[in-house]
Steps between C-alpha positions, in 0.01 A plus 500: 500500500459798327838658649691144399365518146624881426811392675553177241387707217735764600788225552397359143536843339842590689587199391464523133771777407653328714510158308565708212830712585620118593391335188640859279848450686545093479451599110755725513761315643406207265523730229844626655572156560433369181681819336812446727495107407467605155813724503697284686461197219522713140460289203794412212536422162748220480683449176685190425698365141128308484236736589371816651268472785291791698329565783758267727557470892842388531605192741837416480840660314865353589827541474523248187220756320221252557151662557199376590156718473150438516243561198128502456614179237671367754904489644754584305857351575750686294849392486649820294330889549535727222308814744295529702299819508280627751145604404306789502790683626688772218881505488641830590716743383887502545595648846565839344617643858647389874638169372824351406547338195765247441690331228278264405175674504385482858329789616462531914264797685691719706363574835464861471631588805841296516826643305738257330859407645769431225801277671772261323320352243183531625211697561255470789141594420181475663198349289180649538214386771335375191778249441406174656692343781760782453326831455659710776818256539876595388591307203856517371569494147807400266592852389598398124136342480317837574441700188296778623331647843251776490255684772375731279385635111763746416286794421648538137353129417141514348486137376657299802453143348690643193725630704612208701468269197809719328689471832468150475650475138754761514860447527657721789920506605408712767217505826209765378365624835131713424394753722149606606483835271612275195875574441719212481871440626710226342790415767549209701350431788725418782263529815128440535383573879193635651705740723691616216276432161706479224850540441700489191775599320538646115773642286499815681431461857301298804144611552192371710126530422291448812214292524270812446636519177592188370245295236700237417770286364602285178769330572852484265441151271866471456497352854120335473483122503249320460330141698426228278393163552514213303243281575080640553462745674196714546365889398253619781267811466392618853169693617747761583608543195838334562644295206717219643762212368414207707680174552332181729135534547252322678181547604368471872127393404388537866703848585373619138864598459783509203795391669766650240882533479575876315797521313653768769477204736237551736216274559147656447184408620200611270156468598290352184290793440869721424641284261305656191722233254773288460674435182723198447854601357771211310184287542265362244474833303692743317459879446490592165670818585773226585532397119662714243270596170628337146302783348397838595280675265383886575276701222478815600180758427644801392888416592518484857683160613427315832719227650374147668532574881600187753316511832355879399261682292627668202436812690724369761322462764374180697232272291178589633166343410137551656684656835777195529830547473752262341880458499501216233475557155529690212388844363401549126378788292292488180561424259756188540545138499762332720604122408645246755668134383336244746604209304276268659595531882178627636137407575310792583533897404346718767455896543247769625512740203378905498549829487623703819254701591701782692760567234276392196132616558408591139733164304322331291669165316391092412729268629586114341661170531681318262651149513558294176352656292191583639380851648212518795364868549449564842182693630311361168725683294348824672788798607552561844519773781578606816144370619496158348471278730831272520541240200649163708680288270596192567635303183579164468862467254572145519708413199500929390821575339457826515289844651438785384320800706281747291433884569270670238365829487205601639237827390759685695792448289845499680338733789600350892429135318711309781405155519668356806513077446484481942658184638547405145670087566612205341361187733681124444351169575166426539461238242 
C-alpha cells in the first residue's frame, strides 16, 4: 500500500508539469491562432458620398462597385465606394529602388535578381516575390508606357524621392541611362538584355554599360504614352509598396482575395491583408489637385516666393504625414491662400492636412477654410507642426459657391512651413 501510494503520488507530481507544458502550449497556439486569424481579416475604413465608417470586415465587392461589409451598427450595403483604406497599417514610401515605374504612375518591385529584356515595343520584366500572383513571373510591358526602371540609388543622389519626383516631371528628347557611380548618359537605348546589359547609341558612338554598372533608366517622353480609361477605374497601394492602376475588381470573400484587372493587363490576385487601400478614380469624387485655382495668393516673409505644388510638397517631394505617404493632393507653403470656384456641384470637402515631418521638422503655420464668407480655423485656431497629430477634414459644401484654402504663419515665420492638404477631394452626391 505504501509502495502504490508513493507510486500515485509520484504519478500525480510527474503529472503536473506535465499538465502544464500542455495547457502553456494549447495557449500558445490559441494565441498564434487568434493572432494569425487576426491578420488574415484586417479591419477598413469605408468611405462612401454618405458616410465614413471604421473598424469594418468586408463581405462582398463586385464588378458593378457594390460592397457589402459588416459593422458593429450593423451591415452596410454600399452601392458607390469613395476608398477604402485599410487600418492600422501606414502607407509607404515611393519605391525609391528595383522597380519600374510607368506612365501613369504605377510603380512594380523588381526581383533583384532578374535583368530586364527590351524587344519591339516592349519590355519584359520580372516583378518582385512580393508582388502577388506574379512576383517571380515575366510580365511584358508596352514599351511607350514605361517611364523609368531602376535597380539601384545612383550614388550621386542624396534625396531619392526628390530625385525620382523630378524624373517624373521633366521633359526628356532623349533616353537618360544612370550608372551605379552616378554619371549619367543621354542616348537611346536600342538593346536591353541580361547577356548584354545595356546598349545604346549617342551622337558620337555605340557603347554598353554592364549590369555591374548600370543604375537605371528614364526613358525618352517624346515616345511615352500614356493608358487612360474612361470609365472608374481603381488606384491600389500594395503591402509591397507597389502603387497600381486597377480596372475590374472583385472580391473573393471566402479566398480573402482581390481579384483585380491592372492596367498592363494581367490579372492579380491579392490576399486582403496586402491591399493597404483602394481609391476610387472618375467615380463619385474629384481631386482637388484636378481643379484649377481662380486665385492664388502668396505673402512672402522676407521675399522668398513659394509656388502651390499638385500631387507634391512644396519641397518637392511626396506628401508625407504621421509616416503615410500620399500621391493625391496638393503642397502649400505659408503664408498663402488658394481659392477654388465650386459653384454648387459638391457635397462634401475632405483632406488630411499637416506638415511633413521629414522635409519640414521645425515648420510651424495655422491652416483655414473658407466658403461664403465664412472662415473655420482648424486645430482651434492653434499653429501646427511636424508632430501634430493629423487634422481630418471632412466638410460638407452643399450649395458653396466657392473655397478658399488658408496658410498662415506660424512662430516660425516662413521657416520649412509646408503644409501638405493629403488626399485633398471634392466628393458629389450624397444628398
Amino acid at each position: 500500500m505504501r509502495a502504490l501510494s508513493r507510486k500515485r503520488r509520484n504519478s500525480a507530481h510527474f503529472g503536473e508539469p506535465h499538465m502544464i507544458r500542455v495547457l502553456v502550449t494549447f495557449l500558445a497556439l490559441s494565441m498564434f491562432c487568434s493572432t494569425s486569424r487576426a491578420q488574415e481579416m484586417p479591419r477598413f475604413t469605408i468611405d462612401t458620398p454618405t458616410e465614413t465608417r471604421r473598424g469594418c470586415r468586408l463581405k462582398a465587392f463586385d464588378l458593378s462597385g457594390k460592397l457589402q461589409a459588416e459593422h458593429l451598427d450593423g451591415k452596410i450595403d454600399s452601392p458607390r465606394l469613395v476608398e477604402l483604406r485599410q487600418e492600422e497599417a501606414a502607407l509607404p514610401p515611393l519605391l525609391t529602388h528595383e522597380f519600374v515605374g510607368l506612365t501613369n504612375g504605377d510603380r512594380i518591385p523588381l526581383d533583384t535578381t532578374s535583368p530586364a529584356n527590351l524587344g519591339e515595343n516592349a519590355l519584359k520584366i520580372w516583378p518582385s516575390a512580393t508582388m502577388p500572383s506574379i512576383g517571380g513571373k515575366a510580365v511584358s510591358l508596352y514599351s511607350p508606357h514605361v517611364a523609368m526602371i531602376f535597380w539601384a540609388v545612383p550614388e550621386s543622389v542624396d534625396r531619392p524621392e526628390f530625385f525620382f519626383a523630378q524624373l517624373e516631371k521633366q521633359p526628356r528628347k532623349l533616353d537618360a541611362i544612370f550608372l551605379r557611380n552616378g554619371d549619367r548618359i543621354d542616348g537611346k537605348v536600342t538593346k536591353l538584355s541580361g547577356k548584354d546589359g545595356c546598349v545604346l547609341t549617342t551622337e558620337r558612338r555605340t557603347a554598353t554599360v554592364t549590369w555591374s554598372k548600370l543604375a537605371g533608366i528614364a526613358w525618352s517622353t517624346e515616345r511615352a504614352a500614356r493608358p487612360r480609361t474612361k470609365g472608374v477605374y481603381y488606384r491600389a497601394i500594395l503591402a509591397c509598396g507597389a502603387r497600381l492602376n486597377l480596372l475590374d475588381v472583385r472580391f473573393d470573400a471566402k479566398a480573402k482575395l482581390f481579384i483585380a484587372q491592372t492596367q498592363f493587363d494581367h490579372t492579380l490576385s491579392i490576399p486582403e491583408s496586402a491591399l493597404l487601400a483602394l481609391d476610387v478614380k472618375n467615380g463619385p469624387a474629384i481631386d482637388l489637385a484636378d481643379l484649377t485655382p481662380t486665385r492664388y495668393e502668396f505673402r512672402p516673409y522676407l521675399g522668398a516666393s513659394w509656388p502651390w505644388i499638385k500631387n507634391l510638397s512644396t519641397a518637392n517631394h511626396p506628401l508625407r504625414i504621421a509616416g503615410n505617404t500620399f500621391e493625391d493632393g496638393i503642397g502649400t507653403h505659408a503664408a498663402c491662400t488658394l481659392e477654388y470656384k465650386l459653384d454648387a456641384k459638391y457635397t462634401r470637402f475632405d483632406s488630411l492636412v499637416g506638415i511633413d515631418p521629414v522635409s519640414a521638422s521645425r515648420g510651424r503655420a495655422k491652416v483655414a477654410i473658407e466658403f461664403e464668407g465664412k472662415r473655420i480655423d482648424l486645430n482651434a485656431g492653434k499653429e501646427i507642426s511636424s508632430r501634430t497629430p493629423p487634422i481630418e477634414v471632412r466638410m460638407d459644401v452643399r450649395g458653396v459657391r466657392t473655397l478658399k484654402l488658408h496658410v498662415d504663419f506660424g512662430s516660425f515665420g516662413d521657416v520649412e512651413a509646408h503644409v501638405n492638404w493629403a488626399k485633398a477631394r471634392l466628393v458629389k452626391g450624397g444628398e
